[in-house]
N, C-alpha and C positions, 0 to 999 in steps of 0.2 A: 529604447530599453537600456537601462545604465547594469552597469558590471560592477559587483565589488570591488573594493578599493585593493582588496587583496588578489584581485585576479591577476593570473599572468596566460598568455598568449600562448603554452605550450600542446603544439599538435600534437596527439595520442595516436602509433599508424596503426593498424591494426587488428583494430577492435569497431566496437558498434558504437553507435549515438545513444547514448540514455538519459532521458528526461526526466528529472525525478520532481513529481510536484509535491511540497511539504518539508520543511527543515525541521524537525522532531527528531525526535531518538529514531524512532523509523526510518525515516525518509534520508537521515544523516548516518544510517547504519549501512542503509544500501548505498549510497554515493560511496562514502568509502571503500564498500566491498567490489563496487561497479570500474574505478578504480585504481584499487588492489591487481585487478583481473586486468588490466589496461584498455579499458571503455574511453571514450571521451564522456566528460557527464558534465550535465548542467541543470539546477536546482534553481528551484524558484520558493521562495517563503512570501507568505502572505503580510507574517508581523514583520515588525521590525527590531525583534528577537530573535534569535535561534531558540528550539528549543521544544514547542508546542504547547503542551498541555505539561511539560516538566521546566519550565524555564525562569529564570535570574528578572528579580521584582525588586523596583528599589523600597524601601521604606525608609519614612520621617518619624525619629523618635519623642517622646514629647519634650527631650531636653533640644529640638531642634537640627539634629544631627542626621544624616542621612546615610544610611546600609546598606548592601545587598542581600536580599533576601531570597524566595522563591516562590513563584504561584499556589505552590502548596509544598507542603514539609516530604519527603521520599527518604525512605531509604534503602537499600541496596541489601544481600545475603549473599553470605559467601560462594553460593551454588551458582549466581548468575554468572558464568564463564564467560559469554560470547561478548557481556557487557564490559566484562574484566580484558577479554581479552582484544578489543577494542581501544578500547582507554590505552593499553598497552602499545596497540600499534600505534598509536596519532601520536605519542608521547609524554603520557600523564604517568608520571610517578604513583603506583595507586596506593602507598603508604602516607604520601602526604596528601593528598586530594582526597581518601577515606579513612576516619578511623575504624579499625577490625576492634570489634568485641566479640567475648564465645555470646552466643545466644543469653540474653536475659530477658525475661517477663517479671518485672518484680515491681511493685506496688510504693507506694507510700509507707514508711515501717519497716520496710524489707521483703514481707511477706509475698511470696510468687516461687516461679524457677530459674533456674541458674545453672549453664551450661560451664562444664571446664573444658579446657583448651586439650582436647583428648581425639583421637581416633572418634570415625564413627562406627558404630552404633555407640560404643563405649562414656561416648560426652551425654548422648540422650537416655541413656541408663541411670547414669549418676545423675543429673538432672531430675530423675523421674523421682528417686530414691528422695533425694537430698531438700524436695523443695520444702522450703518455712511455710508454717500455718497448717500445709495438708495434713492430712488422718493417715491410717494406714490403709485402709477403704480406697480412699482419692489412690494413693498412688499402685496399689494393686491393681487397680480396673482400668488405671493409664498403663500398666504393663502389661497385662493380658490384653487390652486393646490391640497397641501397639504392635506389638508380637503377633497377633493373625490379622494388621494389615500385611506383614512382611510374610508370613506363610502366605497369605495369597496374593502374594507380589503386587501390591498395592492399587488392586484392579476390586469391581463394583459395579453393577448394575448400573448404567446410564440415568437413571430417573432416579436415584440415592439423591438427596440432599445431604449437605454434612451435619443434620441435628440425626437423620436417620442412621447415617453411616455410625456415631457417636453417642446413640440411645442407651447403652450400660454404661457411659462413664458418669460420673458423680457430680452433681450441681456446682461443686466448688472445681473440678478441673474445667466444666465445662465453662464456667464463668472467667474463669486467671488462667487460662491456656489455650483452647481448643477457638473461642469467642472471639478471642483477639488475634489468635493467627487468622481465622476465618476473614476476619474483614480487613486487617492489613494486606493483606496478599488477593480477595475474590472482590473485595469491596464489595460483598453481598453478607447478611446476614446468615447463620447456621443453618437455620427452617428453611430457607429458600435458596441455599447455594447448590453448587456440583461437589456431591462426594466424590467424582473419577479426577477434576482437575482438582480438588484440595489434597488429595491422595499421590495425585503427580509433583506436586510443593512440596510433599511431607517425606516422598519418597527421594527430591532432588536435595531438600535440604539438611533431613534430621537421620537419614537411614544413606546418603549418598559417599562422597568421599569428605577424606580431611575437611574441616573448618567451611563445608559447607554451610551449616549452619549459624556462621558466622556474621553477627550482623553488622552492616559496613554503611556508617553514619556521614555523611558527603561532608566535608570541612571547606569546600569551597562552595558557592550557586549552581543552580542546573544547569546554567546554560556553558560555564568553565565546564563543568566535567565530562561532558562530552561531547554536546551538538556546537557550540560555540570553539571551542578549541579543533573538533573535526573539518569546521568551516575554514580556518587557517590552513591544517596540513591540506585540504582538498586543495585551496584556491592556490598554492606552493606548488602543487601536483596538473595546474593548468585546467582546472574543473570552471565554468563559469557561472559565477553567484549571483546571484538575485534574489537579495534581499529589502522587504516591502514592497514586494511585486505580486499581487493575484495573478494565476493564470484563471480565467476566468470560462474557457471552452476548448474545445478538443475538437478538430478536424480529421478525415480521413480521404487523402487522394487516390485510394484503392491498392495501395501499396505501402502507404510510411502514415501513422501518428502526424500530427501537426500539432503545435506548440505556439502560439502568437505568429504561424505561419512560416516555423520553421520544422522539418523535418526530422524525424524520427526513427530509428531504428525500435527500439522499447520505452514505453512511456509508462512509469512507476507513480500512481497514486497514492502518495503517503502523508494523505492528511487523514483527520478525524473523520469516522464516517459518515456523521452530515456533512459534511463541507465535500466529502468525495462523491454523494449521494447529488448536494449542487449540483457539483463540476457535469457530473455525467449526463444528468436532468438535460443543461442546457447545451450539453454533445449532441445528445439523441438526433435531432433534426440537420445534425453536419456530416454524419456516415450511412455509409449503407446500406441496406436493409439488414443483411445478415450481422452486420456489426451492431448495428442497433436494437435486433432482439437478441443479441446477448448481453448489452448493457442493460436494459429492460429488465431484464431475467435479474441481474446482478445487485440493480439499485431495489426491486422486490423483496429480495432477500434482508439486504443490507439493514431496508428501513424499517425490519420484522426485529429489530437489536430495542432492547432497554438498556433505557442507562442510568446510571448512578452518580453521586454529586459524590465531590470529599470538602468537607471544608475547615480550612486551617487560620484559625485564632493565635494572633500575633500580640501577644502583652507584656508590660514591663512594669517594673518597680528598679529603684536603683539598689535596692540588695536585694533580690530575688534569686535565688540557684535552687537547686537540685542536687541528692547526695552521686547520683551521675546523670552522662549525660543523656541519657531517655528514662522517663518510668512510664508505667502502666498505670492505669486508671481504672478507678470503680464508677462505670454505666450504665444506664439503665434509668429507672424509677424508683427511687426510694422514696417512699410515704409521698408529697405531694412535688417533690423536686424532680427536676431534670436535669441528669447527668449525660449528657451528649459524649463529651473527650472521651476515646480511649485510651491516648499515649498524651504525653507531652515531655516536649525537647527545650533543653538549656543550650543555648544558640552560643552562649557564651565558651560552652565546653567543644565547641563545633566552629571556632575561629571567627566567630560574630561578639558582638558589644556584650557587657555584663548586663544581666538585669533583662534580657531579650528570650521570653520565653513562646517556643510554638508550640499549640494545643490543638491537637488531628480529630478530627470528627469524620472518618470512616462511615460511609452507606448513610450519609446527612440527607436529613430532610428538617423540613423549617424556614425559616427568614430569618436573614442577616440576622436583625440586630436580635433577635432572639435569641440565637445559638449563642451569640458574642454574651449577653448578659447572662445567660445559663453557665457559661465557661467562667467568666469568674467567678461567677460565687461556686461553683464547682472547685476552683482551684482557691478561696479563702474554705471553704468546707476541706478540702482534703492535702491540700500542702500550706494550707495555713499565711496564705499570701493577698495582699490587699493590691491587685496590679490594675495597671491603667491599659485602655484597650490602646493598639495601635491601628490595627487594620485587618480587619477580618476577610481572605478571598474564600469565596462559594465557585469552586468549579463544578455547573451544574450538570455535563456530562463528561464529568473527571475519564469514568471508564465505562465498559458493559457493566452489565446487571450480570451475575455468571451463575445462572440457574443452571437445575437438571437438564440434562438433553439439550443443553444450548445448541439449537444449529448455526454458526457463523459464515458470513459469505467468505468464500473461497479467492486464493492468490488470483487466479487468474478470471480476466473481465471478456477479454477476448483475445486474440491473435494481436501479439505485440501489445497489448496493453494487462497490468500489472497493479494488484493493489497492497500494503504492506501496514503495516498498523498494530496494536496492540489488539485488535478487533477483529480482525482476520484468523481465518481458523488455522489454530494449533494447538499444542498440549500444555499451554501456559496461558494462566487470566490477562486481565489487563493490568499489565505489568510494565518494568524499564524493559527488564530480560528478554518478556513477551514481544514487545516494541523493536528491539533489538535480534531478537531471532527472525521475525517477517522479515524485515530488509534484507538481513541475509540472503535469506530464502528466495528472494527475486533475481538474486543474481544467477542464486542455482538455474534458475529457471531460464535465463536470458542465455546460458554457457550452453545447455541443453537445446538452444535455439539456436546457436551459432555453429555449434557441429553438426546438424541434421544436415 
């Protein structure tokens, strides 16, 4: 079994053994917190990336040049704390690793909304008031909206959808505001998502504190901003890495986790939940009895999750830009076209090549080269641009599907074993945030084990 190049030998006294399977924002949220806490920890990654389902993609441009890019385009809001404050511990500068803009949804022309750099509630008022194109209709019915989410403290029936929670507001907010927050953030469409967790997004980042709603555009790869550069302070801190390593099964000697036959105090599942759903698959037949109808129990659950694909269109022209660095897209069907994008990013104004533009296709369905041809001529129809494709990625379970009543399997699998993920249940979709709260959370849970 090889060790990163960046390990170093330092024993932890202490603390417990943590096994963390999965280097993701997950799984790299709990090692650091594991840690933090002074655990001995050791990570195993499958790729030979940090990062998971958010992680640093090279691409070849067609002037032959080669970048870094990312699996798919993300970006970040001011409300994510635990991601902020993360980044902050391992030592990322989070002014130069993101750019902070106030909130903007603004189209092609200008037309959408536009947050000022204000207090909250105060930014999402003037925003509501202020935006181009809307009537006065649109934005009254976005304020009275608004206003008795927050008299009812942002709470809804469990079986709400957000086209239900959202049924007085007007076809144009629903279209340039309500639409596209829905699937940037639930990766589920209006009709079929959760009114209780859209309502927890809206309440953490439009109605929460300062510049939560700030949207914070990554200037470097996913795998730099946090799982990649957490992978250095760990292996610094004597954590031992294993990276392009499967663990492939899970033993249990009636006392400790086992790990390619090493022992375990807590053993933290923090990969994708098919890949954890595997792992546990081929556990079942290594522990005993009681251990294994609780995996049973856990990988049942698990495998009752839909999922959802995002897929991001990577094209260029060499004078290609944008008047900034994200706008918003008109999607949908018009007459007999298909408009897939809802945003698209100028990579240029984000520390990448001129002329490198990403176009997100949120809650995608379709084939590769379809979406890719649907996106340009989408983008010569509405920014006016004749661009050459570079490389389209389809991640086809980017995240959950975040329907009504979603039930999610739970942190814990069994006695000392742990699972953490953007898919594990909390009060946040599949998200970085989401991602990065679960890891957390395992450790709470490991601290709670070590005092009893």
């Amino acid at each position: 079994m090889s060790e990163h190049p960046l390990t170093k030998a330092i024993p932890l006294g202490g603390g417990q053994r943590i096994a963390i399977i999965g280097g993701g924002w997950a799984g790299m949220a709990a090692a650091v917190s594991a840690v933090e806490a002074g655990h001995a920890v050791t990570v195993w990654e499958a790729a030979r990336t940090w990062g998971g389902r958010a992680r640093a993609l090279p691409l070849r441009l067609p002037d032959g040049s080669e970048v870094a890019a990312d699996n798919g385009q993300h970006i970040l809001i001011g409300a994510y704390s635990e991601c902020l404050r993360l980044m902050a511990q391992i030592g990322l500068d989070i002014d130069t690793v993101l750019l902070r803009l106030p909130l903007q949804l603004q189209f092609p022309g200008g037309h959408g909304i536009r947050f000022p750099d204000w207090p909250a509630p105060l930014d999402a008022l003037f925003g509501m008031v202020t935006a181009r194109g809307w009537h006065l209709r649109d934005k009254l019915a976005l304020i009275r909206t608004a206003v008795g989410w927050r008299l009812r403290n942002f709470d809804c029936p469990a079986d709400w959808s957000v086209a239900h929670l959202c049924r007085e507001l007007t076809p144009r907010v629903m279209a340039e505001l309500v639409a596209p927050l829905c699937v940037s953030a639930l990766n589920t469409p209006p009709e079929a998502s959760s009114a209780q967790v859209f309502l927890r997004v809206m309440r953490d980042a439009m109605f929460g504190t300062r510049q939560g709603s700030n949207l914070l555009l990554p200037r470097t790869d996913l795998s730099t901003l946090f799982p990649g550069t957490a992978a250095h302070w760990l292996a610094q801190r004597g954590a031992q890495l294993h990276l392009g390593e499967r663990v492939l099964q899970l033993a249990h000697d009636g006392h400790h986790w086992q790990v390619d036959a090493a022992a375990f105090d807590q053993v933290v599942i923090a990969t994708a939940a098919p890949d954890a759903i595997r792992l546990l698959q081929a556990s079942v037949p290594m522990v005993p009895t009681p251990e294994a109808d609780a995996l049973q129990r856990w990988i049942d659950l698990a495998a009752g999750l839909e999922h959802a694909a995002i897929t991001t269109v990577y094209a260029w022209a060499a004078d290609a830009a944008l008047a900034s660095p994200m706008l918003a897209l008109r999607s949908g069907t018009q007459g007999n076209q298909t408009l897939p994008a809802q945003f698209v990013f100028d990579r240029a104004q984000l520390g990448g090549p001129p002329g490198l533009l990403a176009f997100v296709i949120s809650a995608s369905t379709g084939e590769r080269e379809r979406l890719q041809s649907q996106v340009l001529a989408q983008a010569q129809a509405q920014l006016g641009l004749q661009l050459q494709p570079v490389r389209t990625v389809v991640e086809k379970r980017a995240t959950i599907a975040c329907h009504p009543a979603l039930v999610r399997p739970p942190m814990g699998i069994a006695s000392g074993l742990l699972a953490c993920g953007d898919y594990v249940d909390g009060p946040y979709p599949s998200t970085l945030e989401g991602a990065v709260r679960s890891g957390i959370a395992t450790m709470g849970a490991t601290r709670a084990v070590t005092t009893a």
